[in-house]
N, C-alpha and C positions, 0 to 999 in steps of 0.2 A: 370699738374693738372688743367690750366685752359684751356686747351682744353677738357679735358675730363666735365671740369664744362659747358662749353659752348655747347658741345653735347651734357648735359642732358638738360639744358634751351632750345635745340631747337626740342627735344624731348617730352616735355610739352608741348611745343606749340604746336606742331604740335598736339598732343592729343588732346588740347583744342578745337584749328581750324585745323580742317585734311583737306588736301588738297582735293578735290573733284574725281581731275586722281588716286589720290592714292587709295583712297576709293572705287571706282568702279573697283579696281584691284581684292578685295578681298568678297569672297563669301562664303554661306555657302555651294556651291558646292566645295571649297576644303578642305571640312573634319574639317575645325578647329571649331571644334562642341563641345557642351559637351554633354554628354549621360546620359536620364534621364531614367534610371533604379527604376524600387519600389522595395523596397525590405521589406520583405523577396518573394521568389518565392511562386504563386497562386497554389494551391492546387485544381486543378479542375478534380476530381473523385470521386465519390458518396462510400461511407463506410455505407449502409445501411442492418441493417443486425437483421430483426427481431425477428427472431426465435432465435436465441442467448441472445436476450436482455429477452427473454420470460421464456425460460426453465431455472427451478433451477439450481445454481452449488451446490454442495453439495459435501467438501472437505474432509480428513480424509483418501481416498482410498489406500489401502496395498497390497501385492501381487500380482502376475499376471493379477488378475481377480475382477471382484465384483459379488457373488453370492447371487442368494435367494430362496426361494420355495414358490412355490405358490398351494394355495388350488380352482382349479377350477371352482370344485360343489362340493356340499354338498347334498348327494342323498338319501333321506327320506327309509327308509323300506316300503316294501307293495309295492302299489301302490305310489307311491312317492307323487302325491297331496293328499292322503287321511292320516289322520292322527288317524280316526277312533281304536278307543282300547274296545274289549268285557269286562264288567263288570270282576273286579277281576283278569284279565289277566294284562301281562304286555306287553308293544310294544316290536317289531324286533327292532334291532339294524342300528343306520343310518351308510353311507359310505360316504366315500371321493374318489372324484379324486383331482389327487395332480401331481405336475412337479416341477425337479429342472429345475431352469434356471443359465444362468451366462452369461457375456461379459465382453470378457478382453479388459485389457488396452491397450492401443496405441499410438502415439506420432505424434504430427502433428509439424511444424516446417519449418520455414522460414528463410534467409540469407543475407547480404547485409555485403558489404563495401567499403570504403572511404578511398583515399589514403592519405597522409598529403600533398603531391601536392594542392588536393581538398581543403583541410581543410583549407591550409592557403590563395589560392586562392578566398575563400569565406568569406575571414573576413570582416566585416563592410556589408554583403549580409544578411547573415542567419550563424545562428550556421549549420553547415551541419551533424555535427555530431549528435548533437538535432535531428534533423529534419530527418535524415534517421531512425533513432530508432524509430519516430513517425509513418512514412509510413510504416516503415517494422510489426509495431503491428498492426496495422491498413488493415497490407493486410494478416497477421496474424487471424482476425478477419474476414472477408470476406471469407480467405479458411476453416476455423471451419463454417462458415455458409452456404459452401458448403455442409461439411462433416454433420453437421445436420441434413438436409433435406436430403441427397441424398447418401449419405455414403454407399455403399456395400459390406458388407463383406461375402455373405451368399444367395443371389438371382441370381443364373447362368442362364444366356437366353438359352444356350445350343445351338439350329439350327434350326431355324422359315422353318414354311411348306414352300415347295414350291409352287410361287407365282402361284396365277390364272389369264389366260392372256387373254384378248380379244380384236375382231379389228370391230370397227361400226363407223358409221358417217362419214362426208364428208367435205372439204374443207381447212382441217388439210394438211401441209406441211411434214409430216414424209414423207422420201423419201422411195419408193417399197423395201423392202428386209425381210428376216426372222429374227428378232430378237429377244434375248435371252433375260432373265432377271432373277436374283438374288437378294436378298436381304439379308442387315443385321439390327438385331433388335439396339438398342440403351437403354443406361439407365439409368437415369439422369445425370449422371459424364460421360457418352459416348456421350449424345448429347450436354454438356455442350463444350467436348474438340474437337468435329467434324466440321467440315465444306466441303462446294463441294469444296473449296478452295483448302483445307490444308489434305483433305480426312477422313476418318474413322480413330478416336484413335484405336488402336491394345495395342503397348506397349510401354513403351516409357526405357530407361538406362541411370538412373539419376545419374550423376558426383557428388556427393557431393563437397563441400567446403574442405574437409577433402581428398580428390582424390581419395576416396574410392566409388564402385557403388553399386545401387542397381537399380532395375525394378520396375516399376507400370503398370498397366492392363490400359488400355484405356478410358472401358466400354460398350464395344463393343462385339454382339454373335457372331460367328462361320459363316458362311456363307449358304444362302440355297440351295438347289441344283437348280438348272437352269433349268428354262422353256423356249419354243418358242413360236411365235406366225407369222405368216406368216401377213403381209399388203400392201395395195397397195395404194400409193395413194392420199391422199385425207383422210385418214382413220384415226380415234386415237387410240393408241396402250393404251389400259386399266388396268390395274397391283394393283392386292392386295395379302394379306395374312392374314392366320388367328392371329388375335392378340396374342402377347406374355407377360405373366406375366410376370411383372417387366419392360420393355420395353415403355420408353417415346417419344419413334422416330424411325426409317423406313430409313435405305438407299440403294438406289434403285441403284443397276448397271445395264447398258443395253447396247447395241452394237451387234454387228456378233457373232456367238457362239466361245469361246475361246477370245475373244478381250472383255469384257463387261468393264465395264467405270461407276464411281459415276455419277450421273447425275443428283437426287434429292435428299435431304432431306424432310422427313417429319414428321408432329405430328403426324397423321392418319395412317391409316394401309394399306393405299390404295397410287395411283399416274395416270396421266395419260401424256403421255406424246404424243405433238400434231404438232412441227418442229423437225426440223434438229435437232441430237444430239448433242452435244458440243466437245466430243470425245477426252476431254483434262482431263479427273476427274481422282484418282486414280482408279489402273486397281486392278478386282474382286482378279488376282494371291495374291494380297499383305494380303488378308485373309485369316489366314490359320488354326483357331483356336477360342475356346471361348476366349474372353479377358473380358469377366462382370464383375468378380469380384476380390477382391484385399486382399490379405491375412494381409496386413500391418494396412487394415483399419475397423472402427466398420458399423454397421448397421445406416444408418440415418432414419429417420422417412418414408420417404415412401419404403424403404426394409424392415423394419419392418411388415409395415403394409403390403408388398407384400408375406413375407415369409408364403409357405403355413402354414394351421392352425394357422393363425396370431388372425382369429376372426375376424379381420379389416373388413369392409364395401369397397370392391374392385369389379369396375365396369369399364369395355371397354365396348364404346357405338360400338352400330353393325358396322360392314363393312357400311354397304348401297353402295352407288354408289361407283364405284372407282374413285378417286379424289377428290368426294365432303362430303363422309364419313355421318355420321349424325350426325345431331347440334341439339342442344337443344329445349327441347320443352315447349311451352307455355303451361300453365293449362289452362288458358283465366279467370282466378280468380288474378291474379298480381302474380303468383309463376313460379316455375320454373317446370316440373314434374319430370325430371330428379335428381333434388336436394330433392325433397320431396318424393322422395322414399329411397331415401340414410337416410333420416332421419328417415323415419318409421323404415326402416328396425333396424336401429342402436337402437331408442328404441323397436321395439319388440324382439329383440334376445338381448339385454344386458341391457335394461335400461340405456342409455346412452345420452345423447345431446350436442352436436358437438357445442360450443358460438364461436364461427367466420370461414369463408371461407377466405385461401388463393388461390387467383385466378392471375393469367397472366392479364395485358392488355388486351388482345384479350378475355378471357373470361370475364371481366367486362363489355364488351361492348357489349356479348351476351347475359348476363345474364340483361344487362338493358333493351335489345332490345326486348327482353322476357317477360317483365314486363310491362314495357311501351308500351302499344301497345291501339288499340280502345279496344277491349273486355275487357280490365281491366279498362279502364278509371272511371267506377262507385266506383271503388273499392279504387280509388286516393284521395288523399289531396292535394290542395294547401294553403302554409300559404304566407300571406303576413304583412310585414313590415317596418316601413316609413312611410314618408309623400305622396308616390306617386303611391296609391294604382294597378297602370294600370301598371307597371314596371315588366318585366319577363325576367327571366335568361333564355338563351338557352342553349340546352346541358346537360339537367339534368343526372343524372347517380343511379343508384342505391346503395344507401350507408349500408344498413344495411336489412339484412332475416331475416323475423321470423321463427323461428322453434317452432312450437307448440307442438311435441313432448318433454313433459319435466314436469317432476314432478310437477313443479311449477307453470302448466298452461301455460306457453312458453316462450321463450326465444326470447329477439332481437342478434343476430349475425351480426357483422359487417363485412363486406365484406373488404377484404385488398388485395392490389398489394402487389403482394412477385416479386421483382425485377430477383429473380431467378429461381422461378417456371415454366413451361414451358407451350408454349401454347398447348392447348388440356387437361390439366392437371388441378383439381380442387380437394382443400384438406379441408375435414372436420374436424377441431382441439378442441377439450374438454381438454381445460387448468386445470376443475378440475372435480372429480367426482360430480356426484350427491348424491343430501343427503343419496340415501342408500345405497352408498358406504363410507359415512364417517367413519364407525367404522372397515375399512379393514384393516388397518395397511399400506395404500398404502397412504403415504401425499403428493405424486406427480402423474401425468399418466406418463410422462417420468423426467428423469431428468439426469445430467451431472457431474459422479461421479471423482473426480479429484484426480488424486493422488499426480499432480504435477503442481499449476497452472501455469498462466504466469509466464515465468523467462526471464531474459535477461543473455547471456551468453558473456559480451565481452572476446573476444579467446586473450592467450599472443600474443604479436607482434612476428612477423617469418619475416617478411618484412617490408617495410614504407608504410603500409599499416594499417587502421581500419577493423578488422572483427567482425562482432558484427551477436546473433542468437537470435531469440526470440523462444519458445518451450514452451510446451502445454503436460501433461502425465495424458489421460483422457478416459472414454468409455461414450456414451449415452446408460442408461438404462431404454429400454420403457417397463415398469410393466403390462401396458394396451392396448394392439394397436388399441384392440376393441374399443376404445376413438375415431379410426380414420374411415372417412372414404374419398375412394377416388373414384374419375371417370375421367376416362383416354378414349384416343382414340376420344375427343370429337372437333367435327370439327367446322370450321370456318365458322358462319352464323346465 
């Protein structure tokens, strides 16, 4: 006992006054650290999902389907503007055009889970259990706000013409040979899942959780048939096709005839291609089929608005050059021309006005660049405010259009990044009718009919394992597409 006492007395001392040898024996290079972890873990992925937060839910849905009918026109007797009646006579009888419509329900749906390994490995961290249930609604939300926008159940690309090929210009590294070219169209959910990378979505054989499968379509057309084009040189190899409805991107295969290879993607309907191949992209064999549309899923707002006789306001800016496409044009009044015919148009065939544009990045920056320019400068305001009247922000942007087309004498429409919109692609949205459409019986242009909303489904245990599902039993029904309008195909500049 008192040796044991005496080793702890000389153990305090030593703590108190540590030897100096000793002390320099010991570092924070051998590990005896402590680890300053924060907890919980940082959540850094953007859950930005507008159009969801925008469109009605509207609960109660039964059946397979949600139905309704729709009146048209309403088509006068006679001459249809004249309403003219001879004394003591009586009018002809008016008519109707009339349509059933319907869209069924569908189910969207996401999975995750956690082992009790995890679970208890993460105590005093985060609830992990919490906090998967969090991300998995949350990426839940993000794929509904894919299916929104872009959803197709109903717009098949079919097989894009065969491209047009030509060889000019000089100092271009394409090495001398004959090369062939194909293309496949793309459609919002086809360019969203494609890359030169990873290649053209075709189809994919989804494992459920449950070990049971099913298939999804990619979003992807059929293939075109293959052109050549002889070069030498020095020359650029030139490549378009005529635009395809429905179709938000362009992938270009090229190579020796029978060997062709992805090589680009694009928003336009054109490409040109000016070195050495790459000769590593998926090969043209691996398409063999339309893959655009998907049986399991509804229409999103721009299928809607593509589907013929939609009404929608639907515009591919021309070819123009191969590669450089055509970009938007200036009025030299501070407009856009290209946007201000989409709006005419939308009020003279419907009486409609489109209160904001969802645009890409890349078209925010055309559409300012468009604006902003000297010919409009008479047309500008600057305000200032502060103490420091000389102070200028640079990098102004164009934050809000007018559309003057509108009952009201016109509208300001804000201009919004849609995170998931695509470049080349600009969508005109009328959130609600105009006043003389209030008495249609239509209280929304589209809305999100539910049969089943959020649930969370945790599955009994079968392992030491957490499964947990979150699911969605829903259709979008757009009442009005003619609300919409779009312009596709619009290049970069």
């Amino acid at each position: 006992m008192s040796l044991t006492q005496a080793t702890l007395d000389l153990v305090k001392s030593a703590q108190s006054a540590p030897d100096q040898n000793l002390a320099k024996s010991i570092s924070t290079a051998t590990g005896l650290v402590a680890y300053d972890l924060q907890a919980p873990a940082k959540n850094l992925y953007p859950v930005n999902t507008p159009i969801r937060n925008i469109i009605p839910r509207i609960g109660g849905g039964i059946g397979t389907a949600t139905n309704w009918r729709v009146v048209q026109q309403i088509i006068g007797s006679g001459f249809d503007a004249m309403g003219w009646v001879k004394e003591g006579q009586r009018s002809g009888r008016m008519s109707y055009q009339t349509a059933n419509k319907s869209a069924s329900f569908v189910t969207l749906g996401e999975e995750d889970s956690i082992t009790h390994e995890a679970i208890n490995a993460g105590l005093s961290f985060e609830d992990l259990r919490a906090t998967m249930v969090l991300r998995l609604l949350q990426k839940m939300m993000l794929k509904e706000e894919s299916a929104l926008l872009g959803g197709n159940a109903s717009v098949a690309l079919g097989t894009p013409v065969t491209p047009t090929l030509s060889a000019a210009g000089s100092g271009a590294t394409l090495p001398t040979a004959t090369y062939s070219v194909s293309v496949v169209a793309l459609t919002y959910e086809g360019h969203k899942n494609s890359s030169v990378a990873a290649g053209v979505a075709t189809q994919q054989v989804i494992t459920g959780a449950d070990g049971n499968n099913y298939t999804l379509s990619g979003g992807s057309s059929n293939k075109s048939a293959a052109a050549t084009q002889a070069i030498t040189l020095g020359q650029v190899l030139s490549v378009s096709t005529t635009a395809v409805n429905g179709a938000v991107a362009y992938a270009w295969y090229v190579g020796l005839a029978g060997a062709e290879k992805l090589e680009k993607i694009t928003t336009i309907n054109s490409a040109t291609f000016t070195a050495a191949l790459a000769g590593t992209g998926q090969a043209l064999s691996s398409i063999t089929a339309d893959n655009s549309t998907n049986t399991l899923a509804y229409d999103g707002l721009l299928s809607a608005a593509f589907a013929p006789s939609s009404g929608a306001y639907v515009r591919a800016l021309a070819t123009g050059t191969p590669g450089t496409g055509t970009v938007l044009t200036s009025s030299g009044k501070g407009s856009v021309v290209e946007i201000d015919t989409m709006l005419q148009s939308m009020w003279d065939n419907y009486q409609v006005s489109p209160d904001q544009l969802w645009v890409n990045s890349q078209e925010l920056k055309n559409i300012t660049s468009k604006v902003l320019n000297g010919s409009s400068a008479p047309l500008l305001r600057f305000n200032t405010s502060g103490s420091d009247p000389y102070a200028f922000v640079a990098n102004g942007v164009v934050e809000w259009y007018f559309n003057p087309f509108h009952a009201n004498g016109g509208v300001k429409m804000p201009i919004k990044i849609h995170p998931m919109v695509p470049a080349g692609t600009i969508i005109g949205w009328s959130g609600n009718l105009p006043v003389q459409y209030q008495n249609s019986n239509v209280p929304n242009v589209a809305e999100l009919r539910v049969r089943k909303e959020y649930h969370q489904i945790d599955w009994p245990l079968r392992t030491r394992m957490q499964e947990v599902g979150v699911y969605l039993e829903a259709v979008l029904a757009v009442y009005f597409p003619a609300a919409m309008g779009i312009l596709t195909n619009v290049a970069d500049g």
